[in-house]
Residue frames as qw, qx, qy, qz and C-alpha x, y, z in Angstrom:
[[0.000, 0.887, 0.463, 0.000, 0.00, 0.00, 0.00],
 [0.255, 0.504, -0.036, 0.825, 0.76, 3.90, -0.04],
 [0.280, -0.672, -0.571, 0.379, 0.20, 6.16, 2.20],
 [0.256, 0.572, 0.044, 0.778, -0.17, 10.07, 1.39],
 [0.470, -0.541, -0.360, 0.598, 0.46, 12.58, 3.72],
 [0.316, 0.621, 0.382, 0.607, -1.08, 15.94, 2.63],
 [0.321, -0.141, -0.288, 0.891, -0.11, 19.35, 3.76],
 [0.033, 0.602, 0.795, 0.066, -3.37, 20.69, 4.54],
 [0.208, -0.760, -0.166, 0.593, -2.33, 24.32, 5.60],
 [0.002, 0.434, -0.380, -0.817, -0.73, 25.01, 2.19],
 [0.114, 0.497, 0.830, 0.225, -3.50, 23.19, 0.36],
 [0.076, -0.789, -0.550, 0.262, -5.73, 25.64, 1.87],
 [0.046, -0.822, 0.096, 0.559, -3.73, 28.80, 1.55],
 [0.273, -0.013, 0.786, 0.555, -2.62, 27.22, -2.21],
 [0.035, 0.607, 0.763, 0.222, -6.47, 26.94, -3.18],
 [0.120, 0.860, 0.387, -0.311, -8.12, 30.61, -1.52],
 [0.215, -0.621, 0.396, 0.641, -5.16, 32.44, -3.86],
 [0.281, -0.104, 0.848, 0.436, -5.85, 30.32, -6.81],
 [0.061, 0.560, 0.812, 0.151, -9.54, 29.83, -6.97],
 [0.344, -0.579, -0.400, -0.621, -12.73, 32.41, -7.39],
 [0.334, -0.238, 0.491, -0.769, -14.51, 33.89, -4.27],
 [0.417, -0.121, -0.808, -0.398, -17.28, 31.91, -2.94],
 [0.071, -0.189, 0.497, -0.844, -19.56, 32.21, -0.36],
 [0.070, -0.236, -0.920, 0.305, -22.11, 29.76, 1.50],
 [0.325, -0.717, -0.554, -0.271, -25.99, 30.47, 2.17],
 [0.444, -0.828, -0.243, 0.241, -24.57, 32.55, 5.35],
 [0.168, 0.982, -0.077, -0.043, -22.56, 34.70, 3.61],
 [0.722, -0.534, 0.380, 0.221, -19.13, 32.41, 4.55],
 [0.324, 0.748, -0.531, -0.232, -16.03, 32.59, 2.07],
 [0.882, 0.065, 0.399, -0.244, -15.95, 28.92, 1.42],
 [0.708, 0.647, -0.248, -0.136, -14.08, 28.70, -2.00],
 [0.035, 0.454, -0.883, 0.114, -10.18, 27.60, -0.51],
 [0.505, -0.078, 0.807, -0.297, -12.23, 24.45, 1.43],
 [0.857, 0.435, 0.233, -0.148, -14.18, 23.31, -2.03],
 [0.545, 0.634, -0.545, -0.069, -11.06, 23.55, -3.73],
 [0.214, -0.641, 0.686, -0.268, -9.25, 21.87, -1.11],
 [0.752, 0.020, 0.524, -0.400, -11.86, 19.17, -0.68],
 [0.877, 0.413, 0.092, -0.228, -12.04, 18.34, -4.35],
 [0.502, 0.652, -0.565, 0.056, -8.82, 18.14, -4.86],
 [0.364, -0.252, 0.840, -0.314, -8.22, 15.49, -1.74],
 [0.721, 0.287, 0.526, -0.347, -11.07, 13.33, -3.47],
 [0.734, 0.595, -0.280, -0.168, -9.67, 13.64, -6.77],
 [0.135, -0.447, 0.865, -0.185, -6.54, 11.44, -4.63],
 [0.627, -0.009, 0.646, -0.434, -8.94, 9.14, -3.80],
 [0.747, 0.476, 0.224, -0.407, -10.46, 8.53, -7.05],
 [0.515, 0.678, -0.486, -0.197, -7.35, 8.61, -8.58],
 [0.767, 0.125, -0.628, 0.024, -6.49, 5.71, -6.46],
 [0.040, -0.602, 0.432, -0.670, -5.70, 6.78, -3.42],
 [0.697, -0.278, -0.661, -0.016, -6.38, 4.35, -0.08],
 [0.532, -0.359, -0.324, 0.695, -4.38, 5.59, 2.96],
 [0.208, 0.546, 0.090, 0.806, -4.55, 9.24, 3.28],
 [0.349, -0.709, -0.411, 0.454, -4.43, 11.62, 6.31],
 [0.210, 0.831, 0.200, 0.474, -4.57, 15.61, 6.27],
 [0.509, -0.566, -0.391, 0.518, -2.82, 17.57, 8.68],
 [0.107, 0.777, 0.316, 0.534, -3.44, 21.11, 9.32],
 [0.116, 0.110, -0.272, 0.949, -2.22, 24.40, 11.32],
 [0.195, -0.795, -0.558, -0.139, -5.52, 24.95, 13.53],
 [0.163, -0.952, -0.075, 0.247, -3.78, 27.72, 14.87],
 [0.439, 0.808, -0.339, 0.200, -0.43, 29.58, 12.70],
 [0.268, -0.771, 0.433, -0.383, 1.31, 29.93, 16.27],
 [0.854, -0.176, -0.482, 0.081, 3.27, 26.87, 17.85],
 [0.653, -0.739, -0.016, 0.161, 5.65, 26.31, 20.32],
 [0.755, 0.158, 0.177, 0.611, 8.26, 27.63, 18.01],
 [0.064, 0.847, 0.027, 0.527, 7.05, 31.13, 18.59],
 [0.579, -0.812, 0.048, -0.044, 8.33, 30.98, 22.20],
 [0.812, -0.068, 0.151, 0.559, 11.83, 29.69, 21.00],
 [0.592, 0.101, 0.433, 0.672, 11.86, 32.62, 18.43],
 [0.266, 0.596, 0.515, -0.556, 10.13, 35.81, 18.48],
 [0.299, 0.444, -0.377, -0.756, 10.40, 36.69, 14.58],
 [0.178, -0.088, 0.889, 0.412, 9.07, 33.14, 13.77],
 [0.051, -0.095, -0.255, -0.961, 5.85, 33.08, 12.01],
 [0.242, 0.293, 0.624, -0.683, 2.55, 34.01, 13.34],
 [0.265, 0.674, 0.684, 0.089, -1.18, 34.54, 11.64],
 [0.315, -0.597, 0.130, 0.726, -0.08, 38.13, 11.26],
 [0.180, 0.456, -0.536, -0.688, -1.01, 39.58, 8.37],
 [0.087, 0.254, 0.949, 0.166, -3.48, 36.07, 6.90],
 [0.400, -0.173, -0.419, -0.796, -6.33, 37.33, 5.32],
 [0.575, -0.075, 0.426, -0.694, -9.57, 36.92, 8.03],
 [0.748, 0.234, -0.005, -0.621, -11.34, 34.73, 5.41],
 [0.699, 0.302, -0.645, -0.064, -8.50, 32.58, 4.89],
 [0.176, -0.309, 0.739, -0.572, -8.08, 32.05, 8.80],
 [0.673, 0.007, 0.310, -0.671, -11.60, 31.41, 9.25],
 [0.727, 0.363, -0.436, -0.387, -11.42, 28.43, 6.95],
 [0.380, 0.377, -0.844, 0.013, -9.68, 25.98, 8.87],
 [0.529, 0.192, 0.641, -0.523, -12.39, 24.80, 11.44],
 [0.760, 0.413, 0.111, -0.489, -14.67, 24.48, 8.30],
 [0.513, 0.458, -0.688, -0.233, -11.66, 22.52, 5.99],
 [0.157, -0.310, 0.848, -0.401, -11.23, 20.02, 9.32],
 [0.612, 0.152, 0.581, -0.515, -15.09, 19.26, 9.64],
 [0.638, 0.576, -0.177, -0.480, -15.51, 19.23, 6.14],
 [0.603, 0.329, -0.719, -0.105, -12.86, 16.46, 5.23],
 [0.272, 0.019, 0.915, -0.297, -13.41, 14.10, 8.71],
 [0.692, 0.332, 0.449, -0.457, -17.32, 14.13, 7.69],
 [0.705, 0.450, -0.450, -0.313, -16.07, 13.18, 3.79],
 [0.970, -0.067, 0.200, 0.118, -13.99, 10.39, 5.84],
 [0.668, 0.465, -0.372, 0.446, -10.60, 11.24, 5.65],
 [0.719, -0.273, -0.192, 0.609, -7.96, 11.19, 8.52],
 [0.048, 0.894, -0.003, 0.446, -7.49, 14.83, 9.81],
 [0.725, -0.513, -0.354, 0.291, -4.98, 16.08, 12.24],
 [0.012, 0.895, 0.212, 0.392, -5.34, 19.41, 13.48],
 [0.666, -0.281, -0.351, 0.595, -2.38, 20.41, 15.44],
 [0.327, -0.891, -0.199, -0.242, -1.99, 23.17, 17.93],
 [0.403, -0.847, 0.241, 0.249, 1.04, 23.42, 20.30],
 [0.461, -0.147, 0.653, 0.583, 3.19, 21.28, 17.30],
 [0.266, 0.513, -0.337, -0.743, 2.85, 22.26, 13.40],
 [0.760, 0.475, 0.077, -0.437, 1.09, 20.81, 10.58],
 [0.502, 0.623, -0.587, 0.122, 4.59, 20.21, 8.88],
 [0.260, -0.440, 0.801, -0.311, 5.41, 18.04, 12.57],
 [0.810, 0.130, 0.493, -0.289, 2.28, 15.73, 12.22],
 [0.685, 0.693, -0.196, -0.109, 3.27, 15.07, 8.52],
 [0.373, 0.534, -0.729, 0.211, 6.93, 14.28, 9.20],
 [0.443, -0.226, 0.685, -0.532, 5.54, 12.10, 12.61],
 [0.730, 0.407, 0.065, -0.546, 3.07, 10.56, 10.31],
 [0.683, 0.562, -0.444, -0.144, 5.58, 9.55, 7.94],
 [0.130, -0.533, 0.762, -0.344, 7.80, 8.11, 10.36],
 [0.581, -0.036, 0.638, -0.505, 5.09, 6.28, 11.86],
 [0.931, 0.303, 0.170, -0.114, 3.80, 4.44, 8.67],
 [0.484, 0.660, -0.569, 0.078, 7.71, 3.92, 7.40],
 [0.131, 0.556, -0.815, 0.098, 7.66, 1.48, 9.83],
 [0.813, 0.233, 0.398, -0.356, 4.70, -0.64, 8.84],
 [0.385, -0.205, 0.820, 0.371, 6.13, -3.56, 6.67],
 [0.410, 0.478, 0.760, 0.160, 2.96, -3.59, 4.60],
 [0.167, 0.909, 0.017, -0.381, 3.47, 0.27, 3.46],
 [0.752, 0.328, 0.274, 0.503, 5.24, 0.04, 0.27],
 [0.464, 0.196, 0.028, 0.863, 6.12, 3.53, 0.22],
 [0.119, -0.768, -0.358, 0.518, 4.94, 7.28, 2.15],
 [0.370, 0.403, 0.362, 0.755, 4.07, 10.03, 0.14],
 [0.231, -0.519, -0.411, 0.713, 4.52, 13.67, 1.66],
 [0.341, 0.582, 0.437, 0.595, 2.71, 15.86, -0.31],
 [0.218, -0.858, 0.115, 0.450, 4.04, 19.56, 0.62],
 [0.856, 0.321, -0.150, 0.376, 6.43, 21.20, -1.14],
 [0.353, -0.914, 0.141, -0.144, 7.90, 22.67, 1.97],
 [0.472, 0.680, -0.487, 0.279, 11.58, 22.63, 2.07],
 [0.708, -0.341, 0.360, -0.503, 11.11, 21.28, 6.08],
 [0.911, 0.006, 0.320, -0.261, 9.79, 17.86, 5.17],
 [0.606, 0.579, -0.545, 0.035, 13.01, 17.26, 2.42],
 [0.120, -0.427, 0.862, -0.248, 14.79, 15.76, 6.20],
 [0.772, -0.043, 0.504, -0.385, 11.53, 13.35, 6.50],
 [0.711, 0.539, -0.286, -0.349, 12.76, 11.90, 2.91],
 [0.531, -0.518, 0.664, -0.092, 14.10, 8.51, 3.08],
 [0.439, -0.072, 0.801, 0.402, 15.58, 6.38, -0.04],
 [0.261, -0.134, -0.753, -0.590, 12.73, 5.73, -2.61],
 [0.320, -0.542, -0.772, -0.087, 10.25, 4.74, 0.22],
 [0.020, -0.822, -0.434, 0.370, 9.35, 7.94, 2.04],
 [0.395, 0.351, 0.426, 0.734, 9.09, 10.53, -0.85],
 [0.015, 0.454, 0.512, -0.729, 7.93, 14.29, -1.33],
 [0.275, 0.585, 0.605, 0.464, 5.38, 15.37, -4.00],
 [0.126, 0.451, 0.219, -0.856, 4.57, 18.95, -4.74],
 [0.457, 0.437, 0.748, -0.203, 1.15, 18.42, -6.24],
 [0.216, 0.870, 0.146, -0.418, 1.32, 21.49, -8.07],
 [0.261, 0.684, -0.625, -0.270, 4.24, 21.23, -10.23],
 [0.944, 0.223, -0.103, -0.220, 3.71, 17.24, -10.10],
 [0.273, 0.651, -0.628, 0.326, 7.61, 16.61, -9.03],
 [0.909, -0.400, -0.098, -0.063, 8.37, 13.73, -6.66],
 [0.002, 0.788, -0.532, 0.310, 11.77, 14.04, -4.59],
 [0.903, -0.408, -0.132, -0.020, 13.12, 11.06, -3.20],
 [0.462, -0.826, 0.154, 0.284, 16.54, 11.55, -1.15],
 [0.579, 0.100, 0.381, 0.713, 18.90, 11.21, -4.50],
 [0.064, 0.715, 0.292, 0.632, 16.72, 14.22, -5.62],
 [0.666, -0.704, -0.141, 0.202, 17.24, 15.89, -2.12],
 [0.654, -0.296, 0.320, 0.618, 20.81, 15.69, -2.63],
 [0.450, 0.388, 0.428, 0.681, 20.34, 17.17, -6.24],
 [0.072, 0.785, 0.384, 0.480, 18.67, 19.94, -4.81],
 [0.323, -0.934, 0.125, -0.089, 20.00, 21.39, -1.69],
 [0.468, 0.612, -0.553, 0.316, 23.49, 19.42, -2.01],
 [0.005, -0.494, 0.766, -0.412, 22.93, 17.79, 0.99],
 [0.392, -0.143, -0.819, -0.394, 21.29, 14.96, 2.24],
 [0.503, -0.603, -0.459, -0.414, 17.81, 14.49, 3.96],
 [0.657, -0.528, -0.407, 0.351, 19.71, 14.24, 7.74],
 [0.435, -0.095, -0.048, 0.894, 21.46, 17.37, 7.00],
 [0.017, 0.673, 0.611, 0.417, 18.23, 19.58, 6.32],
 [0.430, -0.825, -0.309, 0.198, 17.97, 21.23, 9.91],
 [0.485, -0.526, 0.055, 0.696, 21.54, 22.27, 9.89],
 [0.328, 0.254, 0.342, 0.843, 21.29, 23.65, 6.28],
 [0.115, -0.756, -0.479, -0.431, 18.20, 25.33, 6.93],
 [0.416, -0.772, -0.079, 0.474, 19.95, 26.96, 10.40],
 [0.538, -0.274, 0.329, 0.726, 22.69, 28.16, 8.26],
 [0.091, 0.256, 0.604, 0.749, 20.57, 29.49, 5.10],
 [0.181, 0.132, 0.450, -0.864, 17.75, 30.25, 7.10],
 [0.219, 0.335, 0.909, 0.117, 13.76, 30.11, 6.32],
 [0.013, 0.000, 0.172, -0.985, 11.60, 33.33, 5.57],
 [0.450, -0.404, -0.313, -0.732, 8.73, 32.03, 4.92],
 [0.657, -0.444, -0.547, 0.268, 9.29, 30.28, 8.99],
 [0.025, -0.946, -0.086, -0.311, 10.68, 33.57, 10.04],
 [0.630, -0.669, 0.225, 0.324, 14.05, 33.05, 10.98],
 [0.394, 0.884, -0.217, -0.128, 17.35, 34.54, 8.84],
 [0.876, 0.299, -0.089, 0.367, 19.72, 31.74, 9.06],
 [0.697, -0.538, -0.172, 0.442, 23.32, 33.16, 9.32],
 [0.155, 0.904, -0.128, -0.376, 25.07, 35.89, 7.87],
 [0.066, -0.638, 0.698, 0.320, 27.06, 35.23, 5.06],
 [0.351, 0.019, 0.936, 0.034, 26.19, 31.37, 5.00],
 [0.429, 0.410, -0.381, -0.709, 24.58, 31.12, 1.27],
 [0.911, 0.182, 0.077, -0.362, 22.83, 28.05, -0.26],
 [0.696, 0.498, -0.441, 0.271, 26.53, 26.97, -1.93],
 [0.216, 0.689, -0.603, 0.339, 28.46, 27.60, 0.81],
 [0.713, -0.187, 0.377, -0.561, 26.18, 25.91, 3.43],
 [0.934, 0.211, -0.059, -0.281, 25.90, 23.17, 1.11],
 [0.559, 0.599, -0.492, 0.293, 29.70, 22.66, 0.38],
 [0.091, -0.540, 0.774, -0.317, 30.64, 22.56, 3.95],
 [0.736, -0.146, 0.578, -0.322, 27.61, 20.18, 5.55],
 [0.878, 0.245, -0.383, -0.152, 28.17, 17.78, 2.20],
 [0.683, 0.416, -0.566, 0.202, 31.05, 16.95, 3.98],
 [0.139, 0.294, -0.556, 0.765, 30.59, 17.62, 7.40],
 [0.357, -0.460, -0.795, -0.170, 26.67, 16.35, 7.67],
 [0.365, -0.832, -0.417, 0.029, 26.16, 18.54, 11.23],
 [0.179, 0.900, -0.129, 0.375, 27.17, 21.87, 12.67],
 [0.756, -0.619, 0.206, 0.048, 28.93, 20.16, 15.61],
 [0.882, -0.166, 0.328, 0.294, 31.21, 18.68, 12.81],
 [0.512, 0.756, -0.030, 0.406, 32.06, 21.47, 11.00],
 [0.714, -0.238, -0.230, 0.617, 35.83, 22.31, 12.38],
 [0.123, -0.914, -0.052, 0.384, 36.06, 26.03, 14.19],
 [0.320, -0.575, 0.504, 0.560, 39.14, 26.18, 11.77],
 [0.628, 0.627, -0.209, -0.411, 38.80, 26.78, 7.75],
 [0.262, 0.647, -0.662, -0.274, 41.69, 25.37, 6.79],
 [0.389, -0.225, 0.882, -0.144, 40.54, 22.39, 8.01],
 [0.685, 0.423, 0.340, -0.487, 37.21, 22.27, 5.64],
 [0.408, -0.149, 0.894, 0.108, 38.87, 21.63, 2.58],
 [0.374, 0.668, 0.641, 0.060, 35.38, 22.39, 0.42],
 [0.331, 0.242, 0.419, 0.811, 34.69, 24.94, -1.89],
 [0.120, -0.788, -0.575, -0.184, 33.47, 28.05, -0.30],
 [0.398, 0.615, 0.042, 0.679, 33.90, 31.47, -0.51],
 [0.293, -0.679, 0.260, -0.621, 35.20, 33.73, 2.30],
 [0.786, -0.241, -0.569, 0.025, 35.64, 30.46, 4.49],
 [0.385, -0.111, -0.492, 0.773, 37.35, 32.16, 6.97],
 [0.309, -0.282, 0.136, -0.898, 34.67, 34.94, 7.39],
 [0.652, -0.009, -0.688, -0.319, 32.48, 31.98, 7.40],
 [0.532, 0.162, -0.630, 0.542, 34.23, 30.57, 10.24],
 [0.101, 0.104, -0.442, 0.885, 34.23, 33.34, 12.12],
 [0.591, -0.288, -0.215, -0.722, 30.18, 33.84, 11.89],
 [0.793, -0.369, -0.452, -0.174, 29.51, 30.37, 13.10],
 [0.457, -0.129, -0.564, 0.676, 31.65, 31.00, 15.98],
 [0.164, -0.080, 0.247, -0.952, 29.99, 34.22, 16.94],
 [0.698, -0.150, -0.136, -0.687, 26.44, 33.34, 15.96],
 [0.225, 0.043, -0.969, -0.094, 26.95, 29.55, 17.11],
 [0.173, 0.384, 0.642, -0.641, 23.65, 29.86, 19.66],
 [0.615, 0.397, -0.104, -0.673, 21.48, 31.52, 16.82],
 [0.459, 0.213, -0.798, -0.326, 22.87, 28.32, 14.70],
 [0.024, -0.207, -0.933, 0.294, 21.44, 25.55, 17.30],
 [0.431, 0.355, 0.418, -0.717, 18.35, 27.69, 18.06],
 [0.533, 0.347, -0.389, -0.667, 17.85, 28.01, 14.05],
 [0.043, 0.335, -0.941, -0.035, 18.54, 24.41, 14.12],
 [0.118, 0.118, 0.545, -0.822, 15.92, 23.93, 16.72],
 [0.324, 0.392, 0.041, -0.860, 13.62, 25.47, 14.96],
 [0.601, 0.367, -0.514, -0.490, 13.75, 23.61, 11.12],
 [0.297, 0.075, -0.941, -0.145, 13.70, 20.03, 12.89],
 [0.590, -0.224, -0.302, -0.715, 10.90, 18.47, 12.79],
 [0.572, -0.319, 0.535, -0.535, 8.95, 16.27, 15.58],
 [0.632, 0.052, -0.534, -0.560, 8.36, 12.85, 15.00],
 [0.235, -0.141, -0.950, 0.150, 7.69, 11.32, 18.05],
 [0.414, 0.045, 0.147, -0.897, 3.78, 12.99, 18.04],
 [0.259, 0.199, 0.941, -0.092, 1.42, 9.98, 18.53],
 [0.364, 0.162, -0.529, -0.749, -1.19, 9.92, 15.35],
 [0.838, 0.088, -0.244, -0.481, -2.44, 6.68, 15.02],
 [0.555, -0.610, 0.538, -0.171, -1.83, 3.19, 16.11],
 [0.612, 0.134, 0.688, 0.365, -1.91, 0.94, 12.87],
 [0.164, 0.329, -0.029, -0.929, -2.07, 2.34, 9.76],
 [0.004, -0.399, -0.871, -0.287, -4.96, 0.66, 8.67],
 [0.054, -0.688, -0.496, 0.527, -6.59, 3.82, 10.39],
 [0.003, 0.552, -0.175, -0.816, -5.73, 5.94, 7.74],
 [0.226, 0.265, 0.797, 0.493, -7.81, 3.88, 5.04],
 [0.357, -0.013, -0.235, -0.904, -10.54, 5.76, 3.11],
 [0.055, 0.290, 0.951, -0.093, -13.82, 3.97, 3.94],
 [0.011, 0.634, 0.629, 0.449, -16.22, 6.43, 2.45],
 [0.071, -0.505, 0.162, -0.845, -18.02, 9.45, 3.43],
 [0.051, -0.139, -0.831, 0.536, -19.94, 9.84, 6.90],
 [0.108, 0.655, 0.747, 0.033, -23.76, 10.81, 6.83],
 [0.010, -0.858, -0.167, 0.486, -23.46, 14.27, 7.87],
 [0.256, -0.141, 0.488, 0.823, -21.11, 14.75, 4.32],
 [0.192, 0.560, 0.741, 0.318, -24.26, 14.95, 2.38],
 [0.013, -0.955, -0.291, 0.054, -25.75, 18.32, 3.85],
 [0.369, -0.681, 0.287, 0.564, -21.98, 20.17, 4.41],
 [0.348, 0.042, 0.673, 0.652, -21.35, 19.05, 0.31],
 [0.164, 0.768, 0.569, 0.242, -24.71, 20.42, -0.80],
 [0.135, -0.897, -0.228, 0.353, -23.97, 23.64, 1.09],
 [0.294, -0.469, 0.552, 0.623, -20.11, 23.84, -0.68],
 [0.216, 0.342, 0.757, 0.513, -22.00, 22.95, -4.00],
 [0.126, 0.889, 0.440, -0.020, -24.44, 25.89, -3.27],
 [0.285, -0.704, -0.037, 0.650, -22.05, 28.39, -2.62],
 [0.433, 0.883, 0.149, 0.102, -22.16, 31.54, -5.44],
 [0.613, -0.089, 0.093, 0.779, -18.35, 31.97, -6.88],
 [0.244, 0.943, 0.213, 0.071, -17.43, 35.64, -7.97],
 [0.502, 0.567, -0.353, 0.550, -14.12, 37.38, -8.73],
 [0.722, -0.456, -0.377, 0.359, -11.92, 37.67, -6.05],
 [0.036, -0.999, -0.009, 0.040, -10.77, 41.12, -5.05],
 [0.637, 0.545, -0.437, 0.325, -6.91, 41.63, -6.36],
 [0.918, -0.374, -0.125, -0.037, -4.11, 40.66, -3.87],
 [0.141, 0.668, -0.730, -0.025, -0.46, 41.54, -3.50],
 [0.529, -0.264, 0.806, -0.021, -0.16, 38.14, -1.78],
 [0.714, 0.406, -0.271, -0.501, -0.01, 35.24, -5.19],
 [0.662, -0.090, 0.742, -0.054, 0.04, 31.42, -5.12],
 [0.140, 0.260, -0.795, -0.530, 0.44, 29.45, -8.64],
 [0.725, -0.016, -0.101, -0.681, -3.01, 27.96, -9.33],
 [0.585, -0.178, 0.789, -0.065, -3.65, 24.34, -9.27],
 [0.161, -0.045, 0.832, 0.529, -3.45, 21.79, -12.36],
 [0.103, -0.363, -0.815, -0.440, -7.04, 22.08, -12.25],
 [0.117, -0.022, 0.217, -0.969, -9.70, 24.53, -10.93],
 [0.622, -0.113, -0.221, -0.742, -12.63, 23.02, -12.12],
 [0.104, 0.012, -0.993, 0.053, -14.25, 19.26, -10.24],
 [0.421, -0.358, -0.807, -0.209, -17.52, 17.35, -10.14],
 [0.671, -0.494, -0.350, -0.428, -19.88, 17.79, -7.39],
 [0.192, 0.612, -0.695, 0.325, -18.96, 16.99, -4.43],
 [0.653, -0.211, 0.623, -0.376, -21.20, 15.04, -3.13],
 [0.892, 0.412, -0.153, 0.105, -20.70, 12.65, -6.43],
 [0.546, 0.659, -0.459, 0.238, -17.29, 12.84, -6.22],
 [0.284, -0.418, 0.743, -0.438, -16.95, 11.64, -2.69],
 [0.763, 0.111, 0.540, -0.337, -19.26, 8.31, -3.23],
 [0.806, 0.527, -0.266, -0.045, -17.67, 7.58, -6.77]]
């Protein structure tokens, strides 16, 4: 079997950018959660079996107390906030695995998730579908993989390597060293995507990167300013560290036979009719801009959950 693991927070904020306004019998902005929905059901149909959602019920974790620049709801558009209660109810009552997290992140349950079914002999292979730069450490050979749905790209830890130049165990420390903006921390001065990459290819953690250049040996520029940073900033490096690694000992589930698809629940029937009533209309322009999805347009939804 498979098992996807779908990043329900950037689904959501992927889809209210992408798609048409839309707005319920009570006046509710509704469009991100019908995109969202249909596009989790078009998994399903397409073959899908296993599947769980996890989702940011609140922006804030316990990474804001580590960090105070890291990122909050601040600035999220009211309408796109308001959506995640309604995306939650909306896919448990279609019968999918939800898991709304609160003091940990959306991006923790996902990499916890994976963990957890990567070590179920009858899982043939985990699929993390994000393409958050995070979940690249949760990648493991060929069998735990990361899709970004949108561009249709599957990463598995040779493609890892091709892309950040280091592999999947070395993620945290690159990401301390390069930082994250769209997590809200700045990484280190100086310490660039190359140079970062060059040292931990060869050095895997920041413990093992010698306080002395001459010892490194790699191709990277200014190594001695270099140097000097991670000595001054070393504390910002650990914290940053800290920060980009992900949880995975958050208890989910206990087999994953829990995460099969077994249809919708009764109450889907009236919540789908309402998301099928809702009246689309242009959305009002945005600075903020997300790449659409492959597809904008899907069935019904209460067909498309019972097909």
């Amino acid at each position: 079997m498979e098992v996807f693991l779908v990043d329900g927070t950037y689904e959501l904020f992927r889809h209210y950018y992408a798609l048409p306004s839309a707005r319920d019998k009570q006046g509710r902005e509704v469009g991100a959660v019908r995109g969202v929905l249909a596009s989790v059901l078009g998994m399903i149909k397409g073959g899908a079996t296993h599947i769980a959602v996890a989702t940011d019920h609140v922006i804030e974790s316990f990474r804001n107390q580590l960090w105070p620049g890291y990122k909050t709801s601040e600035g999220v558009e009211p309408e796109l906030l308001a959506q995640f209660p309604l995306l939650e109810d909306v896919l448990s009552a279609a019968g999918i695995v939800v898991w709304p997290m609160v003091e940990f992140e959306a991006d923790d349950a996902l990499a916890a998730g994976a963990a957890a079914a990567a070590q179920d002999a009858r899982v043939e292979r985990v699929v993390i579908c994000t393409p958050d730069k995070d979940l690249a450490q949760s990648v493991s050979g060929t069998r735990v993989v990361q899709l970004n749905r949108r561009t249709r790209v599957t990463m598995d830890e040779q493609g890892v390597i091709e892309k950040f130049g280091v592999p999947p165990l070395s993620i945290p420390d690159y990401l301390a060293l390069v930082g994250d903006a769209a997590d809200g921390y700045p990484g280190l001065p100086g310490w660039g995507a190359k140079s970062s990459a060059a040292v931990l290819a060869k050095f895997r953690h920041l413990e093992q990167i010698p306080k002395d250049c001459r010892e490194w040996r790699v191709n990277a520029t200014n190594a001695s300013a270099l140097a000097d940073t991670l000595c001054r900033e070393w504390d910002h490096a650990l914290l940053f560290r800290t920060l980009a690694t992900l949880h995975t000992d958050i208890p989910l589930f206990d087999d994953v036979e829990q995460l099969r698809w077994n249809g919708p629940k009764p109450e889907f029937e009236a919540l789908a009719a309402e998301l099928d009533s809702a009246v689309t209309e242009p959305r009002k322009a945005s600075s903020r801009k997300s790449a659409p999805p492959k597809s904008t347009s899907a069935p019904p939804l209460r067909s498309a959950a019972r097909s």
